[in-house]
N, C-alpha and C positions, 0 to 999 in steps of 0.2 A: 519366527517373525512374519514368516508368509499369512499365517493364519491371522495372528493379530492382526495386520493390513487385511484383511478380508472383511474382518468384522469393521474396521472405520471406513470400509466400502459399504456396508448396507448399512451402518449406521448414516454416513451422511446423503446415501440414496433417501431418506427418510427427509434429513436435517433440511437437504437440499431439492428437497422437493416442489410439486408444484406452489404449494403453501406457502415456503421462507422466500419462495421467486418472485410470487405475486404482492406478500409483504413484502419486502424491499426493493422490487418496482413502485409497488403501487404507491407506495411511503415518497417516491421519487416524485412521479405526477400529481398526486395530489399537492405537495407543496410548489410544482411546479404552477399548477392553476391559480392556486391559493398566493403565489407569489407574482404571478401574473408573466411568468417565462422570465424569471429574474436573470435564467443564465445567458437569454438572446440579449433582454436589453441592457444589458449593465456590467456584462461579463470587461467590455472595452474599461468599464470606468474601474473594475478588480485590478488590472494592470495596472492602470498608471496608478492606484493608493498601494501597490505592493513595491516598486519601484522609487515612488518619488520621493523615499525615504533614501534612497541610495544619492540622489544629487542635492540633497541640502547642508549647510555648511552646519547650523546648528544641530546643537547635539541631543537626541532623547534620552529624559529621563527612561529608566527602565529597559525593556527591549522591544524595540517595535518590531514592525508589521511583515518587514524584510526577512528579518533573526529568527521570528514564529514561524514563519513559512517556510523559509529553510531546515529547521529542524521539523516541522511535517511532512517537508517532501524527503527531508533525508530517511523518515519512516516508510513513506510511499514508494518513493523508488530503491527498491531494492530486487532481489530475487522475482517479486511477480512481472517487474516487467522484464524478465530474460527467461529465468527458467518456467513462471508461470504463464506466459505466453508462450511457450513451446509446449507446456505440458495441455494448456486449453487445445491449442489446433490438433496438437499426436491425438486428444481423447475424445474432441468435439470437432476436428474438421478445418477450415477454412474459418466457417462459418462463426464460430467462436467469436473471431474477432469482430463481427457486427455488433454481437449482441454483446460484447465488452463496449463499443461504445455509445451502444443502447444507453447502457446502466452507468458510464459516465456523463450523459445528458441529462437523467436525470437523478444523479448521482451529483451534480454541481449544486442543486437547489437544497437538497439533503443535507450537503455538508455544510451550507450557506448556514441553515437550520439549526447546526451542531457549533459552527464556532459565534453566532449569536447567542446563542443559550448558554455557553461554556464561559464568555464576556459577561450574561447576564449575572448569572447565579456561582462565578469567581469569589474565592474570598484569599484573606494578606493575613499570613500568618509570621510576622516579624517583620524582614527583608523578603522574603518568599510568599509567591502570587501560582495557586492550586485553582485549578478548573479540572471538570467533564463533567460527562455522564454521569460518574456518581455523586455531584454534587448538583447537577440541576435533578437528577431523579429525586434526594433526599430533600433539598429545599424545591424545588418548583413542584415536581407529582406530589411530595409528601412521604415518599415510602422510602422510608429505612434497610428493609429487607431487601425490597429490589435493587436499595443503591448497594448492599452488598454484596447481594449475587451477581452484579455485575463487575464488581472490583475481584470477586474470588476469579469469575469469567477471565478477565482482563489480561489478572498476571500469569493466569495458567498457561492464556492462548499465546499473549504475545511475550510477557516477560519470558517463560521457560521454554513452551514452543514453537512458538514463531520462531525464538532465535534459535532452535533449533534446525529450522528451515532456512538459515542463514548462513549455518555456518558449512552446513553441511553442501550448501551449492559453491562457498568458498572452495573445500575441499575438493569435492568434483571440477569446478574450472582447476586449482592446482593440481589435479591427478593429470588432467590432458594436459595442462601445457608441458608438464614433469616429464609425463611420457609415463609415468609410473605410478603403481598404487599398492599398499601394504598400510595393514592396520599401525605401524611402530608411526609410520608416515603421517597417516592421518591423526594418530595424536597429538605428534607435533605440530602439525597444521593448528590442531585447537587451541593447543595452548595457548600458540602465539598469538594468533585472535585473541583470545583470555586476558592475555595480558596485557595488549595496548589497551582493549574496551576499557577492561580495568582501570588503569590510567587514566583514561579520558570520565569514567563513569563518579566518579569519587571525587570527582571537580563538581561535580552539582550542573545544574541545568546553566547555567553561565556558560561555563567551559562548552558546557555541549553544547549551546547554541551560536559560541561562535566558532569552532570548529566545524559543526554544517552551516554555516553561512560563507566560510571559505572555499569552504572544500563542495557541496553542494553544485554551485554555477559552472566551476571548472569540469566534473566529472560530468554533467548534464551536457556541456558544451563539446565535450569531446566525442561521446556517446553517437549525440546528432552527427555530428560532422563525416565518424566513421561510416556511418549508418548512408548517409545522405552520398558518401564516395560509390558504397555500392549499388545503391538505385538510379544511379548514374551511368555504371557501368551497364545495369540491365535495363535502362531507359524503355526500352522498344516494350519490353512486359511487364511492367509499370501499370499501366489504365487496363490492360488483361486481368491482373493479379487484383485491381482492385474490385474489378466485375465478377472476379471467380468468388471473393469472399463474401459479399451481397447476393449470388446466385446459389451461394452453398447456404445462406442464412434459410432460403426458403426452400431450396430443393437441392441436398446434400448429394444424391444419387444423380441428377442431372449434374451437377458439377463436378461432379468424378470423386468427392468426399466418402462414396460408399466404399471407395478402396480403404479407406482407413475403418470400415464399417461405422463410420457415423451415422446418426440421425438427427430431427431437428430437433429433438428432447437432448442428445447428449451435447450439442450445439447451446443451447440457452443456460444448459447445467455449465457447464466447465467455460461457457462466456462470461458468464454473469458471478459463479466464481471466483475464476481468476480476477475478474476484471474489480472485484472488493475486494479481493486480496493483494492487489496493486493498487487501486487508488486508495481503500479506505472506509467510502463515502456510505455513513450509513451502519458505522461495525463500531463507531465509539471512541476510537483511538485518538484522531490528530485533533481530536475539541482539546485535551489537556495541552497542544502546542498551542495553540491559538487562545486561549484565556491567557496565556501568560505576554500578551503585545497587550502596548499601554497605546491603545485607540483612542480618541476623539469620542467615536461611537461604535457600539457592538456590532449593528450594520457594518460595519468599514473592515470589520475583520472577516466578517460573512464573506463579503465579496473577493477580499484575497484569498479568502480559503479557496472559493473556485478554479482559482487561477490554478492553485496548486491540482488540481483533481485533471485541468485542462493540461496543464506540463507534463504530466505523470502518462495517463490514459490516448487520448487523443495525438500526442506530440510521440511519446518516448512508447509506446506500449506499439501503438499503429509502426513506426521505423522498427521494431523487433519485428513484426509478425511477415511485412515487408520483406524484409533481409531474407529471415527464413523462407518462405517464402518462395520469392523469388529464383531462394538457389537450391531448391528444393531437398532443403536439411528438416524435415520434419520427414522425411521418406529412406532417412538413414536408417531407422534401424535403432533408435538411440533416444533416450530419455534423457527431461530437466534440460537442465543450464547447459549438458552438453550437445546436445539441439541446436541452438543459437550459437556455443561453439562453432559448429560445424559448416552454418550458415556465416557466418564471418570468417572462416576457414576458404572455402568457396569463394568468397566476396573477393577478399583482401591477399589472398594467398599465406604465406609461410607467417605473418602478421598477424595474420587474423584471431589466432586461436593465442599469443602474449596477450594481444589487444583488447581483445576481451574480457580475458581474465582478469587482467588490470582494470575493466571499470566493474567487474561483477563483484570484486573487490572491493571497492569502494564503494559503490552500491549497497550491498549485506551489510560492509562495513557499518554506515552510517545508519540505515536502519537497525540494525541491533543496537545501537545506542539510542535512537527516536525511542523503541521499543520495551529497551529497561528502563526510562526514562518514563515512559506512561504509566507499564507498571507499577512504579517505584512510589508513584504521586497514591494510587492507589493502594500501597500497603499501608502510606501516611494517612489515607484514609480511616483503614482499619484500625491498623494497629500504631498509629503514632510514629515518631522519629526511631523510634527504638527496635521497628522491627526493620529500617534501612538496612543495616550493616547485614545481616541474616539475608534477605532476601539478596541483595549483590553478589553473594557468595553463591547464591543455589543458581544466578543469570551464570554465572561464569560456569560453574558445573557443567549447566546445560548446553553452552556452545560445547564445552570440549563434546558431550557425548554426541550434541546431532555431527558431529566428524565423525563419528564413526557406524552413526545408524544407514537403512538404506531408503535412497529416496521418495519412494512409495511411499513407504510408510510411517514418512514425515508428511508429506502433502497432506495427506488423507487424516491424519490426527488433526492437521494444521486446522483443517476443512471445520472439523466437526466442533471447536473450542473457538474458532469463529462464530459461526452460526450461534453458540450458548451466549457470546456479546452482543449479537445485532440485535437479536430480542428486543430485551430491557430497555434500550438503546431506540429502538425506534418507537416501541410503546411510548415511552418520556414525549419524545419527539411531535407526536400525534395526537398528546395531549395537551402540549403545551404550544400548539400551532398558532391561536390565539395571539398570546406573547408573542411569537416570534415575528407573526404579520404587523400585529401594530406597533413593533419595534420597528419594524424594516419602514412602513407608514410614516412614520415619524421623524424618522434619520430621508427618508426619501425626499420631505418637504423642505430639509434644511438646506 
């Protein structure tokens, strides 16, 4: 296994090199310009059209703007903003976390990008409304093949390994709080994952989107609160802790970062990273949540998509790195979700490490369902209704097995079948800029 992991180490040394960094930045600023800093002045108006569907008495046909975002953020938040922000600081530093919210700045304007284009080139197939990637690549670029090789990308990364990255941080938060670990253990762990997903997965996107629109606001709410108890407690090193992470972005070794031997290349690598594999923006995934809200205008869904990148990154990613942080659980000794354990351990006392576990649970939870759910859109791409049932069956396989793989060399596969989605994905994105500006134009005047 050591050695496998080796090789998705210098493979995604490659994937993630300076080239995929400056593509998906630079994919970020440009439509930053070209949107004219869409995410400074209009971020406030993404709020109130994601919300204002929660205080009206009438009812929407379809599922609106609230239901779509909740089931993106219930893909967003999961696992990267607890164990992937522990594993960016252990690998990159402090400094990670700058450059995490580098790439959700412009990372807001990206995914603006992705749920306008996923409204545009949507199409209703019976009762059922299918968007992404590979439906603005096939009808907006024109290419066939690339909408393919992004749906083969899709379900590899997220439908079979990504949730393998999910389930297996489930298992690690229940190995700590257990007290104990044995492989009999961690199968049962998967199952039982298996088996509610199951449950909830074979309800069709209905079911899932109102189950993360329940469950979603509660687990985000608790999360904060816990979070916000311990920055409270360590109040005094608070504005320290935030100047340490800004000081480590530019000079790793002046801010004491060399003890963990980083540099600012392993700083921008595992910021920028992590920080797509918590929010998303730019990898393909939450445009199939976002086509499926019945908006007014495709602009309107752009802009709540932001919000979700703002909840995720900025809100819930910065309180993880915070916590850690502060109670200096990246200096344990200890990898993943059990990091942020450690640092809520610290925080919260004898609490801390139930507490946790419980929202990283719910967390991975509801991402593995965001995630065979995107997949799944994409196998109906390929292969029609008929390869659903097959592919459902091969998600649940693969939660049980990541219980039982080890965490390296989960990240690191994670890493590399990301990077084969953002491609395709930004390419589409960069050609169809055009459309999206005079979409946004247009919806801006009204």
């Amino acid at each position: 296994m050591e050695q496998l992991t080796n090789v998705f180490i210098e493979i995604n040394s490659f994937l993630w090199g300076p080239v995929m960094l400056i593509f998906l930045l630079g994919t970020g600023v440009w439509l930053t310009f070209q949107l004219r800093f869409i995410q400074v002045r209009s971020l406030g108006r993404g709020f109130k059209l994601t919300f204002a569907p929660l205080f009206k008495k009438e009812k929407t046909e379809g599922i609106h703007s609230f239901k779509a975002l909740a089931t993106s953020i219930s893909a967003q938040v999961g696992t990267g903003n607890l164990a992937g922000v522990a594993t960016a600081i252990a690998a990159g530093g402090p400094g990670a976390i700058f450059w995490m919210w580098i790439s959700s700045f412009f990372g807001m304007a990206t995914i603006f990008a992705e749920a306008v284009l996923a409204q545009l080139y949507k199409v209703k197939k019976g009762d059922e409304v299918h968007g992404g990637p590979a439906y603005y690549i096939r009808d907006g670029l024109g290419s066939k093949w690339l909408a393919g090789f992004f749906s083969i990308a899709i379900i590899l990364a997220l439908g079979f390994v990504g949730n393998m990255v999910q389930s297996n941080a489930i298992t690690t938060a229940m190995n700590e709080t257990i007290g104990s670990s044995s492989m009999a253990l961690n199968l049962g762990i998967g199952g039982v994952i298996a088996f509610f997903i199951g449950l909830i997965l074979f309800g069709g996107i209905g079911r899932i989107s109102t189950f993360a629109g329940n469950v979603v606001p509660i687990m985000a709410l608790l999360y904060i609160i816990g979070s916000l108890i311990i920055m409270f407690n360590y109040w005094e090193q608070v504005l320290p802790t935030f100047q340490l992470i800004i000081q480590a972005a530019i000079s790793p070794e002046a801010a004491g970062g060399g003890v963990l031997g980083a540099t600012i290349k392993e700083a921008i690598r595992y910021g920028i990273a992590r920080g797509l594999f918590s929010n998303e923006a730019g990898m393909g995934s939450t445009p199939h949540a976002h086509a499926i809200a019945n908006v007014k205008r495709p602009s309107h869904q752009g802009l709540v998509a932001m919000v979700g990148v703002f909840i995720d990154t900025v809100v819930i990613c910065t309180l993880t790195a915070m916590v850690i942080l502060l109670t200096d659980a990246h200096q344990a000794g200890l990898q993943g979700s059990a990091i942020t354990q450690e640092g809520f351990a610290r925080g919260l006392g004898d609490f801390g490490i139930p507490f946790i576990a419980i929202c990283l649970l719910f967390f991975a939870f509801t991402t593995i369902l965001g995630w065979a759910y995107f997949g799944e859109v994409n196998v109906k791409f390929l292969f029609g209704e008929k390869g659903v049932p097959f592919y459902r069956g091969i998600v649940l396989l693969f939660i049980v097995l990541g219980s039982l793989v080890q965490v390296d060399f989960v990240w690191e596969m994670a890493d590399t079948f990301n990077a084969l989605m953002v491609v395709p994905n930004l390419v589409a994105i960069l050609a169809l800029t055009k459309m999206i500006k005079s979409t946004w134009r247009q919806d801006e005047l009204l």
